[in-house]
C-alpha positions as CSV (number, residue, x, y, z in Angstrom):
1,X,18.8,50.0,27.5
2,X,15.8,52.3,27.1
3,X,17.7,55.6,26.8
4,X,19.6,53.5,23.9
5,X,17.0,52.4,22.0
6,X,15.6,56.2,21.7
7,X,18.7,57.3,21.0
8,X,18.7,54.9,18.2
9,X,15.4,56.2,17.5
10,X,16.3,59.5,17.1
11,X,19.4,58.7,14.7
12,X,17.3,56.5,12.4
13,X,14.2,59.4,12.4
14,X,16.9,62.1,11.8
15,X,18.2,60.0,8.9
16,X,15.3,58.4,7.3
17,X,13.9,62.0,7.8
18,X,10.6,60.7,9.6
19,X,8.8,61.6,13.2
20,X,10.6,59.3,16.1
21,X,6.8,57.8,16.7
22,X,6.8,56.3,13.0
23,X,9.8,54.3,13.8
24,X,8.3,52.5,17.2
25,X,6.4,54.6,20.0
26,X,7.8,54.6,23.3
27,X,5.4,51.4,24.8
28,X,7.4,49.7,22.4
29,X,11.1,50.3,23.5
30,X,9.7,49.8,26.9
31,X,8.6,46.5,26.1
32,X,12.3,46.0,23.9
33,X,14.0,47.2,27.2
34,X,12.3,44.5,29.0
35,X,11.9,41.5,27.2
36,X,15.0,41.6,25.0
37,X,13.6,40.5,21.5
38,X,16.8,39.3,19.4
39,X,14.9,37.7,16.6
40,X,13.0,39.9,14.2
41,X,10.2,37.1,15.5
42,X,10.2,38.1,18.8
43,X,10.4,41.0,17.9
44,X,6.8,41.2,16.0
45,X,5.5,40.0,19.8
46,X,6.3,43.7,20.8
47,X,3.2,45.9,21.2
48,X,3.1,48.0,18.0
49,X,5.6,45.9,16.2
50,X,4.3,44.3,13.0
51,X,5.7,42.3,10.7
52,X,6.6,45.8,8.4
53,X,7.7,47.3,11.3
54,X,10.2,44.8,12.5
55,X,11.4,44.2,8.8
56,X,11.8,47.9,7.7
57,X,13.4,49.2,11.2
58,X,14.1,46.0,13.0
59,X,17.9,45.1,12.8
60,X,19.7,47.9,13.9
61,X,17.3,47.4,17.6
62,X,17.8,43.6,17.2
63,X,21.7,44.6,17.0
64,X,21.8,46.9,20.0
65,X,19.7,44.8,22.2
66,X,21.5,41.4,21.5
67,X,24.8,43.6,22.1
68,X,23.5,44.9,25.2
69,X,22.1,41.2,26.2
70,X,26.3,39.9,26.2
């Protein structure tokens, strides 16, 4: 689940043409890859995840873990 959600990563920084680390840092996917946040509530409880964060980037992760989850 890690490797997927940098993947992801990498596709949204490539597209929204910013640096990976602006998206979420990697304690952040480790913590996704762990605790499987599938709201965009849970996932605010990420370390490094605010509330702009998990609205501005949030869905597409919320998608791939909740799809990874079943």
């Amino acid at each position: 689940l890690f490797k997927m959600l940098k993947d992801l990563r990498k596709q949204m920084s490539t597209k929204l043409q910013l640096p990976p680390f602006i998206i979420f840092q990697d304690p952040s996917l480790e913590a996704m890859s762990t605790y499987y946040p599938i709201t965009e509530e849970e996932l605010q409880n990420m370390p490094g995840v605010g509330s702009g964060k998990a609205k501005r980037f949030g869905k597409e992760f919320i998608a791939l873990i909740a799809k990874h989850v079943e």
